[in-house]
C-alpha positions as CSV (number, residue, x, y, z in Angstrom):
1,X,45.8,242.3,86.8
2,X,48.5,241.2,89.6
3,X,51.6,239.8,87.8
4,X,53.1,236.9,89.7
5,X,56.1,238.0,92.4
6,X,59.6,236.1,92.0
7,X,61.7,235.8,95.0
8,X,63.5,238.6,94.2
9,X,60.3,240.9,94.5
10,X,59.5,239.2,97.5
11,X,62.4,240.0,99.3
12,X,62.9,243.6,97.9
13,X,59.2,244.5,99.6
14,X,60.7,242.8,102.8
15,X,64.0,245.0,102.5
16,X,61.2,248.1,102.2
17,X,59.6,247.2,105.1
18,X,63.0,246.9,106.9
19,X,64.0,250.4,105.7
20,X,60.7,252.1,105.4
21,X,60.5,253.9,109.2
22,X,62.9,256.4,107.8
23,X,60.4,257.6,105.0
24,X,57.4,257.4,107.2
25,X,59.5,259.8,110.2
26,X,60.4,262.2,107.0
27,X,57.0,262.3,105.4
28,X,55.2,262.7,109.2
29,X,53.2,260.3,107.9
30,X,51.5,256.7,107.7
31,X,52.5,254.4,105.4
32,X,50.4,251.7,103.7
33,X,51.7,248.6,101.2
34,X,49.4,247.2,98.6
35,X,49.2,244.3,96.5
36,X,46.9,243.7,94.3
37,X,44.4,240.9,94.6
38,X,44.3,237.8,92.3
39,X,41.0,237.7,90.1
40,X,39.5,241.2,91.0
41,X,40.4,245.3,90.5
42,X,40.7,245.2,94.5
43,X,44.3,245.8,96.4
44,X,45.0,244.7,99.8
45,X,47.1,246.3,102.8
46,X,49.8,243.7,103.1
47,X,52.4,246.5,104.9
48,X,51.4,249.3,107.5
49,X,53.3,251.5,109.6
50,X,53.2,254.6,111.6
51,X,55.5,256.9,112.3
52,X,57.7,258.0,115.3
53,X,57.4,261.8,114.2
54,X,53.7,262.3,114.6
55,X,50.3,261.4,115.4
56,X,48.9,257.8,113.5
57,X,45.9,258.4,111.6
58,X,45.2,254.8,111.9
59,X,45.4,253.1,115.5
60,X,43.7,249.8,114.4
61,X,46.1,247.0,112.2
62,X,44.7,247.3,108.8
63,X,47.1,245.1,107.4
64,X,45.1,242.1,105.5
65,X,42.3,244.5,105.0
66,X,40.8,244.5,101.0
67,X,40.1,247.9,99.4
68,X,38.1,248.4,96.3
69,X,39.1,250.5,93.8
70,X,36.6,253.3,94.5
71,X,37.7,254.0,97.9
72,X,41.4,254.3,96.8
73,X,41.1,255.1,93.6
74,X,45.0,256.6,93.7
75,X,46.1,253.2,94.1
76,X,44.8,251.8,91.1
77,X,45.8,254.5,89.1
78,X,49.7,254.7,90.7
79,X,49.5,250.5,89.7
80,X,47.9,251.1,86.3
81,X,50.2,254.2,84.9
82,X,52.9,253.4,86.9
83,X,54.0,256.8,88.2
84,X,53.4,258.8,91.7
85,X,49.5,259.9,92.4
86,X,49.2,262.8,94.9
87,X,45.5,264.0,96.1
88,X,45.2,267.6,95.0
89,X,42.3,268.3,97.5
90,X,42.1,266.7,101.3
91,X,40.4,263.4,101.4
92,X,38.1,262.9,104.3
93,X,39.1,259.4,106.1
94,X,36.9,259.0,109.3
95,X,35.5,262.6,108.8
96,X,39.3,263.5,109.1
97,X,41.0,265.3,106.1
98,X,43.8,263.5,105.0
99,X,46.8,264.1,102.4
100,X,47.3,260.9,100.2
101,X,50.2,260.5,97.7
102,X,50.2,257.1,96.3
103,X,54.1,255.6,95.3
104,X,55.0,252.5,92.2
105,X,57.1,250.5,94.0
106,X,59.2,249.0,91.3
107,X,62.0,246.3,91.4
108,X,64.1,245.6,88.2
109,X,62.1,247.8,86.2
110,X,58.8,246.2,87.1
111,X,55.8,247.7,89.5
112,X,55.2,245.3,92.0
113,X,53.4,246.9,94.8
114,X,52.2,250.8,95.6
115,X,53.3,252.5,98.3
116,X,50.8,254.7,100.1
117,X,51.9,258.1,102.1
118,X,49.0,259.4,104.5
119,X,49.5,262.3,106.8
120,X,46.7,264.9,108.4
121,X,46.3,267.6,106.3
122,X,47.7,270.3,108.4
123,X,46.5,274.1,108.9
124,X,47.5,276.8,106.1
125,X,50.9,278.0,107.8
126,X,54.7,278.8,107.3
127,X,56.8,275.9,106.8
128,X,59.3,275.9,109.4
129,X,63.2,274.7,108.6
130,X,62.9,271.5,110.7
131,X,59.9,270.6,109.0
132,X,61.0,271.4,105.4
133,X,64.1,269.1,105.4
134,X,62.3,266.4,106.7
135,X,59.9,266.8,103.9
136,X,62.5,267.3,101.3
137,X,64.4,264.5,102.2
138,X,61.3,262.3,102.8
139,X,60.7,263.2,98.7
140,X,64.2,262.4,97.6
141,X,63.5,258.7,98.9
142,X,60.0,258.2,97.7
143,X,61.6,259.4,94.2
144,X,64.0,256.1,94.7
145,X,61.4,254.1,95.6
146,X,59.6,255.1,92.6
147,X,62.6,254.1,90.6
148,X,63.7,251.4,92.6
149,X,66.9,252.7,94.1
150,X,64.9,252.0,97.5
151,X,65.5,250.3,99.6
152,X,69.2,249.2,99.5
153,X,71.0,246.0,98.9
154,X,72.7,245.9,101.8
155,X,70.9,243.8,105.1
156,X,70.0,246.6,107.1
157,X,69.0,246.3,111.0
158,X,66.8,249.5,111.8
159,X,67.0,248.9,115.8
160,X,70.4,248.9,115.7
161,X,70.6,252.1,114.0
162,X,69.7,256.0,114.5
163,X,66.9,257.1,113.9
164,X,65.5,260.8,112.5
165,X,64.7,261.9,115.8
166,X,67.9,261.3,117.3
167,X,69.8,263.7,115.1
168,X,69.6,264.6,111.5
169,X,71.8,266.3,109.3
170,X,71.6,267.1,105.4
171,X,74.1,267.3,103.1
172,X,74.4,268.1,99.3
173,X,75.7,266.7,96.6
174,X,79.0,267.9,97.1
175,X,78.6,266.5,101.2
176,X,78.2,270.3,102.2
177,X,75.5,270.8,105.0
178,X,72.2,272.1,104.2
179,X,70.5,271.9,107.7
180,X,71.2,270.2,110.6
181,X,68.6,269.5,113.4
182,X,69.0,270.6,117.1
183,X,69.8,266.8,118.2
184,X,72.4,266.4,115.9
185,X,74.4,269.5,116.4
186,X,74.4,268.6,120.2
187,X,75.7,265.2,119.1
188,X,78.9,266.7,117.5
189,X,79.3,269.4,119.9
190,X,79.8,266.3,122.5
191,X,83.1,265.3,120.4
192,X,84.4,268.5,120.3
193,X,82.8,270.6,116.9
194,X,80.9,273.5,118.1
195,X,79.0,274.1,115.5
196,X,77.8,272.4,112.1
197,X,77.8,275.9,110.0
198,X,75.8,275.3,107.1
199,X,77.4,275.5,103.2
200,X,80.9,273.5,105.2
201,X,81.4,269.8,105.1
202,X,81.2,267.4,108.6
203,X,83.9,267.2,110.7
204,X,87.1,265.4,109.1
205,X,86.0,261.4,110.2
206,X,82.2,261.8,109.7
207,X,83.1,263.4,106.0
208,X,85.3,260.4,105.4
209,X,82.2,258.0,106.3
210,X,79.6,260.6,103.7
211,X,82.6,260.3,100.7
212,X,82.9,256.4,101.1
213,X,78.5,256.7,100.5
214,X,78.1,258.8,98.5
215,X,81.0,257.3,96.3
216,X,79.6,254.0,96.7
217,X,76.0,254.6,96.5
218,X,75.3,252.6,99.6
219,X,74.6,252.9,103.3
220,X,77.5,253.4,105.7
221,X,77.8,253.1,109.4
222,X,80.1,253.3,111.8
223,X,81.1,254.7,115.0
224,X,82.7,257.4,116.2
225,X,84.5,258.0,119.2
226,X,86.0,261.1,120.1
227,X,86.6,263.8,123.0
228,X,85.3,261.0,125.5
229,X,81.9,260.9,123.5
230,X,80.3,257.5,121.6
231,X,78.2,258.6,118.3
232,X,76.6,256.6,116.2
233,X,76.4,257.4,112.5
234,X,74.6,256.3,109.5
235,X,74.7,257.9,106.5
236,X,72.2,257.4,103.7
237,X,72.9,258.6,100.6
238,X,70.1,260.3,98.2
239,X,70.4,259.1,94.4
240,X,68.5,260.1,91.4
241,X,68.6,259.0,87.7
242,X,71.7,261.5,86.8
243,X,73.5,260.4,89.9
244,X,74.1,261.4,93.6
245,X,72.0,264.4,95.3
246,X,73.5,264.7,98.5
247,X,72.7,262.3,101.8
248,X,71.3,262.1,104.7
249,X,73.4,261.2,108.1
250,X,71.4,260.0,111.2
251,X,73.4,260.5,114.6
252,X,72.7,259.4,118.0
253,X,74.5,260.3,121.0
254,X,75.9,256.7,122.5
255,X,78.4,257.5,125.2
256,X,76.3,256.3,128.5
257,X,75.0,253.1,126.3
258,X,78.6,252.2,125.3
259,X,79.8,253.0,129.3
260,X,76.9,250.2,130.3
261,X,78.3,248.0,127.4
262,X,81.8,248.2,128.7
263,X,80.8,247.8,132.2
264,X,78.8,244.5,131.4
265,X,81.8,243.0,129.5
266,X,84.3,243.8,132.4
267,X,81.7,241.9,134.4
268,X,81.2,239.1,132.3
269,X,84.8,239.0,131.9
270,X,85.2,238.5,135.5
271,X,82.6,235.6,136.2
272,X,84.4,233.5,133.6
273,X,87.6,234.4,135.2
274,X,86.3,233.6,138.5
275,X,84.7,230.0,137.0
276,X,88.1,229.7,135.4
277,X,89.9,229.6,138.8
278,X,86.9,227.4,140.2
279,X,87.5,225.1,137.3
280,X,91.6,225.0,138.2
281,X,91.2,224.5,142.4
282,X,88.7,221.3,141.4
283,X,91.2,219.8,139.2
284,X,94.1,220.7,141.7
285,X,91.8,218.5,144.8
286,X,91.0,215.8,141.8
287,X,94.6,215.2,141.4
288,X,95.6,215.3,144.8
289,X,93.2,212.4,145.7
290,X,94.3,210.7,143.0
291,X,98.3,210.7,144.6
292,X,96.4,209.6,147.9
293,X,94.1,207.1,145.9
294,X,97.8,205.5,144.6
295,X,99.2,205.2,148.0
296,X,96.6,203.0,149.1
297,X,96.9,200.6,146.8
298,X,96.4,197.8,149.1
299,X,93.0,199.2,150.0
300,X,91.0,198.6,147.3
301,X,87.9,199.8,148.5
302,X,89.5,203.2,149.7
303,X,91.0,203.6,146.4
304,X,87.4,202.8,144.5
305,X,85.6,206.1,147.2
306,X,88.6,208.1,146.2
307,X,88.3,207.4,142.8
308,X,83.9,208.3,143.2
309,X,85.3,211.1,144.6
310,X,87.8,212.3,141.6
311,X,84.4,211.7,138.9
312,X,82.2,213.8,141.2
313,X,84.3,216.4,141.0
314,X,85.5,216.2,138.1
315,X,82.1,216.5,136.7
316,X,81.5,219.9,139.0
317,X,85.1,220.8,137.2
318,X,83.3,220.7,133.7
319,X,80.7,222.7,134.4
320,X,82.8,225.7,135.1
321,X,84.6,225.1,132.0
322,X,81.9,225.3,130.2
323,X,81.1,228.6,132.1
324,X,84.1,229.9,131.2
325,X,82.8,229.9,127.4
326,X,79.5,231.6,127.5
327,X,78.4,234.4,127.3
328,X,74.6,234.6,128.3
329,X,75.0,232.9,132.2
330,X,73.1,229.9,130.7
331,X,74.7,226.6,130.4
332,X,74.2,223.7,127.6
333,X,73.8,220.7,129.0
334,X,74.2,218.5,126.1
335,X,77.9,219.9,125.8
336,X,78.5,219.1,129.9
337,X,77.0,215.2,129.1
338,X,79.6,215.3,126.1
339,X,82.7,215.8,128.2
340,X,81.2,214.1,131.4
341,X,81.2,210.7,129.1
342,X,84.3,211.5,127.8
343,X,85.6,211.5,131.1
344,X,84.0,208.3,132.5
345,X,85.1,206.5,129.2
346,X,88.8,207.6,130.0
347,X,88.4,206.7,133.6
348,X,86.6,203.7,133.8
349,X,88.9,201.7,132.0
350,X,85.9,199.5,130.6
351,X,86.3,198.3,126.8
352,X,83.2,196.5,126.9
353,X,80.9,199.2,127.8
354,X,79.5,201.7,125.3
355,X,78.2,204.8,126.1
356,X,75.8,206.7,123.9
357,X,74.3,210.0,124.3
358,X,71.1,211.3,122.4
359,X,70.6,214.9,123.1
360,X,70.3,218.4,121.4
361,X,70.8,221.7,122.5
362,X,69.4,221.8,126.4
363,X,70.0,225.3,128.2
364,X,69.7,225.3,131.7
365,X,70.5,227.6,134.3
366,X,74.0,227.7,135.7
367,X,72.6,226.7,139.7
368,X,71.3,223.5,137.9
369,X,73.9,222.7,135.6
370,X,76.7,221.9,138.4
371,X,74.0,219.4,140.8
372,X,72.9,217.7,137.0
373,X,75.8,217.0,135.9
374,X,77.0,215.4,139.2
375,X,73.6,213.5,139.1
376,X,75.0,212.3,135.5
377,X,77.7,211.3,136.5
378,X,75.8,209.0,138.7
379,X,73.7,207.4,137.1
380,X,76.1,206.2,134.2
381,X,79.0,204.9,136.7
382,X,76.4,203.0,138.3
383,X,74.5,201.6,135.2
384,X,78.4,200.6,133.8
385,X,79.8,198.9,137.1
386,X,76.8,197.4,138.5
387,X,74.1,197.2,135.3
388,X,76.4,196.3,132.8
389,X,78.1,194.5,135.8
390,X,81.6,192.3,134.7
391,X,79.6,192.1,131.0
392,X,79.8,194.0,128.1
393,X,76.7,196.0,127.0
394,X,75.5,199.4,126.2
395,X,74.4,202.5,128.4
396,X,72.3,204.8,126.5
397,X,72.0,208.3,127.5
398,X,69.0,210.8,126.4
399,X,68.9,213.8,127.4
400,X,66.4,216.8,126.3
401,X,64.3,219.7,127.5
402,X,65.7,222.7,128.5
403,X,65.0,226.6,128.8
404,X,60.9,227.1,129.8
405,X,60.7,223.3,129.3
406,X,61.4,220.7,132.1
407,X,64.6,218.6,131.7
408,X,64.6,215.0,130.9
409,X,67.9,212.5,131.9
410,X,67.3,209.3,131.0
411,X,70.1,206.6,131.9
412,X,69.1,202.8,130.4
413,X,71.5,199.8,130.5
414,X,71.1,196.9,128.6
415,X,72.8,194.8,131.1
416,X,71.4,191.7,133.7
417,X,72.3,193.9,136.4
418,X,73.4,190.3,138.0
419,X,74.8,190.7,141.9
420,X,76.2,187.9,143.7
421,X,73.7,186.0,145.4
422,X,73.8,186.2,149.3
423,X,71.3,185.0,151.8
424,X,69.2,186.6,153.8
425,X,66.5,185.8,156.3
426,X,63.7,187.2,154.7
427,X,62.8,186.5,150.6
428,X,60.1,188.3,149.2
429,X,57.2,186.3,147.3
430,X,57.4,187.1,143.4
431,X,53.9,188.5,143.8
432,X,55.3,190.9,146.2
433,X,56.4,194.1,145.3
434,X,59.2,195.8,146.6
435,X,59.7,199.5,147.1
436,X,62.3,200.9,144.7
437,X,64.1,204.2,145.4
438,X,61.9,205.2,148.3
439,X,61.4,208.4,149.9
440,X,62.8,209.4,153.6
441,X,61.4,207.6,156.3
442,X,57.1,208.5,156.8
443,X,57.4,209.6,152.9
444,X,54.8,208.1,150.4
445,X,57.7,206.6,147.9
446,X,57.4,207.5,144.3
447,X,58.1,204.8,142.4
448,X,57.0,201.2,143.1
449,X,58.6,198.1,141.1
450,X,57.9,194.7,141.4
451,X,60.6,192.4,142.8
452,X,63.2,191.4,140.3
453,X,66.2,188.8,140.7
454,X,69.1,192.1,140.9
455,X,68.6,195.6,141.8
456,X,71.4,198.1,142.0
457,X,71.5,201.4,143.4
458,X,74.2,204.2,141.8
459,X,77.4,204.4,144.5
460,X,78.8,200.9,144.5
461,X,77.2,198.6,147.4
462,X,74.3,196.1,146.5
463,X,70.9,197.3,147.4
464,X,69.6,196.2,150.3
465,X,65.7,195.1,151.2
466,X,64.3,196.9,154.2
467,X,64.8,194.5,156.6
468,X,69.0,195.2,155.5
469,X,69.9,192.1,153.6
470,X,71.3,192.7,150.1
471,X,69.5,190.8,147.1
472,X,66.2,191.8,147.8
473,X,64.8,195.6,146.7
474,X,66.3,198.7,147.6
475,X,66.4,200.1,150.8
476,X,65.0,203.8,151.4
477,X,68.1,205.1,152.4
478,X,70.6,203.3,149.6
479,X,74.0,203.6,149.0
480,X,76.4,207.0,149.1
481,X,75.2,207.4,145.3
482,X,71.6,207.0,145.7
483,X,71.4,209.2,148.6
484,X,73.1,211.9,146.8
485,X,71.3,211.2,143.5
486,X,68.1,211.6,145.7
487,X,69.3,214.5,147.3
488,X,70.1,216.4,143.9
489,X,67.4,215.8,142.1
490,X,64.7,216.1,144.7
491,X,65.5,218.5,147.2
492,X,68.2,220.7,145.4
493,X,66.2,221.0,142.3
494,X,63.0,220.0,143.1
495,X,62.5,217.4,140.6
496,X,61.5,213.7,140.2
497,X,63.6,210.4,140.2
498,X,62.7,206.8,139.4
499,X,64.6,203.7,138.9
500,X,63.0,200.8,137.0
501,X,64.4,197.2,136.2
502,X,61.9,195.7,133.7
503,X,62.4,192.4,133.4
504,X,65.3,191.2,130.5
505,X,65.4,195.1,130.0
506,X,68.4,196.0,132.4
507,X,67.3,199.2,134.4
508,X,66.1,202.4,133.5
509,X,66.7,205.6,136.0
510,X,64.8,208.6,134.9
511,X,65.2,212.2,136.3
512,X,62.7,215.1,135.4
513,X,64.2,218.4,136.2
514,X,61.2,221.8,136.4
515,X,62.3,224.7,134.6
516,X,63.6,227.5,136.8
517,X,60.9,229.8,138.3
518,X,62.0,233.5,137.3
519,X,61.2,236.7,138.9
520,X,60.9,240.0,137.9
């Protein structure tokens, strides 16, 4: 019974359910898709929607739900004769009477699903204006669908666009109107047309948007701003077999949502400025320790501070620059690691040492963006000068996590990690183990590693043991860079660091950063 779907078919029942709100706010009515089912004479609900423009006759999600033919039986027989199947009497649906018309959905000539109209049958009365256009319009569409002129080609995003209740306004075939509902006469009264008089054409730019659809036999939309006032326009034309029948054009009164939009891009514009000058006064101080870093040449171990100094904040530098080219107050950290190796691999000066970084996309939030990439920084100066030592070797960068996921930074040098040996009083036995990047003072420390011939801690000096001699493990308090490494990672964002040297491994210095906790 069911005839196999191609692609095409498949994405032309997608494009109906894209499109299909607009019917179901016409007809006042439900709307239900069905397929048949492989094997038998049953069909099943693979589409359902209700409509904005009344009451649902079905609260509960039917969709996947199999109907035999004897409960539908208008569904079988819109499939099998392949035309449009309309109840004469009410049906009773949940004690309920309900008007079913039944719709071949076809595609290149070919029926491949029914389309199902349900709406409560409603007490003998006059038909009021509103309520006849809706209807009429409603049938022009279903007659499309019934001969595959609907929906449209074109991609279509129905939350970006009008919809019936917002305003609606019918034209003829020649674009003339034939009725035009409260909403949308209020819409054009706002850009300066008083009235939409009915037998006349639209105002001279909206008739210039229903020529170039009806001429074309597609959807346009646009918008339109005039007299101070923002409207949004879509206009749908109507199309039968002999040609055009007139169109429908969906308005929507945008002037306060267009006054937020420009208000959020001023303000957007003016955080990236602001980052912008942030970005230029950290490269103005960078430079300027760098003329002070030349003048003391003969004090090398001023020059190497300044010259900390200049990465640190040239590392704070790049994260406004990358600030400066969003858009969404999120930054991604895999492009900051990027340029923060770039820069260490131009400033450095080392030949022998490799960097590589092993990351994907990783959003974070803007307050933890400028303290990781410090923390970066780091831990990749330190693995180069004092893992990789005077040696060549390799410092691998991962990096991953991101958005509702913690962050990850993992440094790793392949290096010996070798410091000049120097004595001390106090050796610890090899079965001793040695604290390794300890908390404060009275802290329980979170890592422990066992004693290893070199240990070195990110900021230049040789760790010390606790009892201050260098060569043994590291001290709690560390050098400048392990107490600002610390300080980042554990108190300013409220993370986790550990530094490991496995043996004939060189060292590995791990950071876990939480997601940020959002209110609200």
């Amino acid at each position: 019974m069911r005839r196999r779907l191609t692609d095409d078919a498949i994405e032309h029942l997608h494009s109906l359910m894209a499109g299909w709100q607009l019917i179901a706010d016409l007809a006042f009515a439900d709307l239900l898709l069905f397929l048949p089912v492989d094997g038998s004479e049953s069909f099943r609900i693979v589409g359902q929607l209700r409509p904005y423009t009344a009451r649902t006759l079905y609260p509960v999600d039917l969709v996947g739900q199999v109907v035999e033919p004897t409960w539908h039986p208008y569904v079988e027989r819109a499939w099998r004769e392949g035309r449009r199947q309309r109840s004469l009497e009410p049906i009773l649906i949940d004690a309920e009477p309900v008007r079913v018309e039944t719709v071949p959905v076809r595609h290149q000539g070919e029926i491949v699903a029914v389309l199902s109209v349900e709406s409560p049958e409603t007490p003998a009365r006059p038909t009021g204006r509103l309520e006849a256009s809706y209807l009429g319009a409603a049938e022009a569409l279903l007659e499309m669908v019934a001969g595959g002129a609907f929906p449209f080609v074109e991609a279509h995003d129905p939350t970006a666009s009008p919809r019936v209740g917002d305003g609606l306004v019918v034209l003829d075939a020649s674009g003339r109107v034939e009725f035009a509902s409260p909403n949308a006469t209020s819409a054009f009264r706002r850009m300066g047309t008083n009235a939409l008089p009915l037998g006349q054409p639209l105002p001279h730019r909206a008739a210039i948007l229903v020529a170039e659809a009806m001429a074309g036999g597609r959807p346009v939309e646009s918008e339109i701003e005039a007299a101070g006032a923002v409207t949004d326009i879509r206009v749908v034309p109507l199309l039968r077999d002999a040609g055009r029948r007139g169109a429908l054009v969906l308005v929507r009164e945008a002037t306060e949502l267009r006054r937020r939009d420009r208000v959020i891009s001023r303000r957007e514009a003016t955080i990236r400025e602001v980052h912008h000058r942030v970005k230029n006064n950290l490269q103005t101080v960078a430079s300027l320790l760098r003329l002070q870093a030349r003048r003391l040449g003969d004090h090398p171990q001023a020059v190497a501070a300044l010259e900390g100094s200049v990465r640190r904040i040239t590392s704070i530098a790049l994260v406004h620059e990358t600030l400066t080219e969003e858009f969404e107050g999120a930054v991604d950290m895999a492009d900051v690691a990027r340029r923060v190796v770039r820069m260490l691999e131009g400033s450095l000066g080392r030949e022998d040492a490799h960097i590589e970084l092993h990351t994907a996309s990783v959003r974070v939030d803007a307050a933890v963006a400028t303290p990781l990439a410090v923390v970066l920084n780091e831990l990749i100066q330190n693995a180069i000068e004092h893992g990789l030592g005077d040696g060549q070797g390799t410092v691998t960068v991962e990096l991953h996590g991101g958005d509702d996921q913690p962050v990850v930074l993992q440094v790793h040098d392949n290096g010996s990690g070798a410091i000049p040996a120097q004595p001390t009083p106090a050796q610890p036995t090899p079965a001793e183990p040695s604290r390794v990047l300890g908390p404060p003072e009275g802290e329980r420390s979170r890592v422990e590693e066992w004693a290893q011939p070199a240990v070195h801690s990110p900021g230049g000096s040789p760790a010390v043991s606790p009892g201050g001699s260098p060569g043994g493990g590291l001290n709690p308090g560390g050098g400048l860079g392990l107490r600002l490494v610390r300080a980042l990672v554990e108190e300013e964002l409220n993370g986790r660091f550990t530094l490991s040297h496995p043996a004939g491994r060189g060292s590995i210095a791990t950071a876990v950063i939480p997601p940020v906790e959002r209110t609200g």
